[in-house]
C-alpha positions in Angstrom: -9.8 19.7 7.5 -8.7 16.6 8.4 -7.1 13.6 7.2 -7.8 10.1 6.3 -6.4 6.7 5.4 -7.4 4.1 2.5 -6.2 1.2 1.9 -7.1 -0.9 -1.0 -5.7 -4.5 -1.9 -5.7 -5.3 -5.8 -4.6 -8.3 -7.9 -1.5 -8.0 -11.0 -3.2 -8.2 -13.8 -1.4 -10.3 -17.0 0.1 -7.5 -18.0 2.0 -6.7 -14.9 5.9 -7.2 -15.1 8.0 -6.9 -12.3 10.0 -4.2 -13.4 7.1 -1.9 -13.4 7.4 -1.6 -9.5 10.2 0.7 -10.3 8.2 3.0 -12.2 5.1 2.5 -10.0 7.3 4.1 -7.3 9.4 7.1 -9.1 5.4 8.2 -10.0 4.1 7.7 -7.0 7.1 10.1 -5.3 6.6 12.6 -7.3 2.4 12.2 -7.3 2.4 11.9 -3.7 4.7 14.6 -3.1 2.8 17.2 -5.3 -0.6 16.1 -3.5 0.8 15.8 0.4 0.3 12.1 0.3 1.9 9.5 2.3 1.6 5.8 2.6 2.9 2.4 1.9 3.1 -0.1 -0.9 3.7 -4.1 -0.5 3.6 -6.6 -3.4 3.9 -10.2 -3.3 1.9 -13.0 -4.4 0.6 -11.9 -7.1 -1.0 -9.3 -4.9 -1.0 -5.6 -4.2 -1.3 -3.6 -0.3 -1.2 -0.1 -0.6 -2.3 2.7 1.9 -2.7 6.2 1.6 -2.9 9.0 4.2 -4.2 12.5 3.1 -6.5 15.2 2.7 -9.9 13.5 1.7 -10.2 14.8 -1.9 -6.5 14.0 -2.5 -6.3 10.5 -1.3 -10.3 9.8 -3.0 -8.9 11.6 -6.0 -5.8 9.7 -6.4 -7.6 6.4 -5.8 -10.0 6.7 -8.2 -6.8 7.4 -10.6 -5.0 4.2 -9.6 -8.4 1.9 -9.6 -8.2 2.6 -13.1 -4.3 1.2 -14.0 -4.7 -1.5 -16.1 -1.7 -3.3 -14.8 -3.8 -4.3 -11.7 -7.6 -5.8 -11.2 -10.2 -6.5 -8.5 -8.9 -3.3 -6.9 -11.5 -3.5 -3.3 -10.5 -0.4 -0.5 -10.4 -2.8 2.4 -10.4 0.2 4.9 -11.1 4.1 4.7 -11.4 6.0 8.1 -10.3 9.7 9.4 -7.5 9.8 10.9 -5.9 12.0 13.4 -2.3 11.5 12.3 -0.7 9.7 9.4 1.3 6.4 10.0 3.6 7.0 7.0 4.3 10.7 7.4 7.9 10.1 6.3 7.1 8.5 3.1 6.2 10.0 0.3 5.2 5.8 -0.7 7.6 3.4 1.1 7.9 -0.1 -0.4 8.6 -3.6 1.4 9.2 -6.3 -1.1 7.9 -9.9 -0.8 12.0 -11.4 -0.4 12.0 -8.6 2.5 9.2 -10.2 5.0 9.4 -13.2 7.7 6.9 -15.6 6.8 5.6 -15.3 10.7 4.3 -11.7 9.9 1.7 -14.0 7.4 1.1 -16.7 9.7 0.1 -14.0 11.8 -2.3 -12.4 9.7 -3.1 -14.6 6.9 -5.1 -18.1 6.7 -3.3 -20.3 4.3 0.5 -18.0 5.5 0.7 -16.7 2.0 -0.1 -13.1 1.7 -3.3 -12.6 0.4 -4.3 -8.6 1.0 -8.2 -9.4 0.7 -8.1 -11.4 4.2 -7.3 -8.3 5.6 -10.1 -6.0 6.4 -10.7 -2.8 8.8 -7.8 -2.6 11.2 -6.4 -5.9 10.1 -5.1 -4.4 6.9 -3.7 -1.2 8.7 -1.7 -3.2 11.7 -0.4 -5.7 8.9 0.8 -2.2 7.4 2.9 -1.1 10.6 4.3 -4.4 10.9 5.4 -3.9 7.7 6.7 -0.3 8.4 8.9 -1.9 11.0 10.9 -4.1 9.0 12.2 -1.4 6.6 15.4 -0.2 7.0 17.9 1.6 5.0 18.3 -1.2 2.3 14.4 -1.2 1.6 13.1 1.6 -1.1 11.8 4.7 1.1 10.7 7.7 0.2 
C-alpha cells in the first residue's frame, strides 16, 4: 500500500502556552513512532505547519486526532497527495522554531514576510517544508 503526505496549517488557540511545544513533541515521538509516521512541525506567529508522511489510515487517523486538540483552531490540510517516498523519513516529528529561520525563507514564500501557513497551498506548503528541513542541525529538536 502506499504512502501519503498531509499537511495542515492551524492557528494557537488562547489556551496555547509555549511550553506546551515540549509536550506536543515527546507525544508526538512516541505517537509517530508506534504508527510509522514521519513529518515536520514549525510554529511561529501565532501559527502552526505540520506534515505527516504515512500509511493512509495512519496519517487520516492521526489527523483527525490532532484537528480535535483544543490548544489549536481553524486547523485547514492545505495539501494531501500519495507519495512515493517520505521527505522526513528520519524524523519521527522534527521541529524548527520561529528564532531558528532567516526572514528570507518568508519573503520567499509569504506575502506580508511574516509566516502565515494558510498562504501556503499544494506544493507551496511542502517546498516551504524542505526549506525548512534544511536549516536544522544538531542544535534544533529532531527526532
Amino acid at each position: 500500500m502506499g504512502l501519503i503526505r498531509l499537511i495542515y496549517a492551524s492557528r494557537a488557540s488562547e489556551s496555547f502556552q509555549a511550553k506546551d511545544i515540549s509536550s506536543i513533541l515527546e507525544v508526538a515521538q512516541e505517537t509517530n513512532r508506534d504508527l510509522d509516521i514521519t513529518g515536520i512541525l514549525y510554529f511561529g506567529n501565532g501559527y502552526f505547519i505540520q506534515c505527516l508522511e504515512g500509511q493512509p489510515e495512519a496519517v487520516e487517523a492521526l489527523y483527525e486526532r490532532i484537528s480535535t486538540d483544543l490548544r489549536h483552531e481553524n486547523v485547514v490540510v492545505l495539501d494531501k497527495i500519495e507519495i512515493q517516498e517520505r521527505s522526513f523519513e528520519e524524523w519521527r516529528m522534527g521541529f524548527v522554531s520561529q528564532t531558528d529561520v532567516n526572514e528570507a525563507l518568508f519573503e520567499k514564500y509569504m506575502q506580508e514576510n511574516i509566516f502565515d501557513p494558510f498562504s501556503l497551498f499544494n506544493n507551496k506548503a511542502n517546498e516551504f517544508l524542505l526549506e525548512l528541513k534544511s536549516v536544522v542541525n544538531s542544535n534544533y529538536y529532531v527526532g
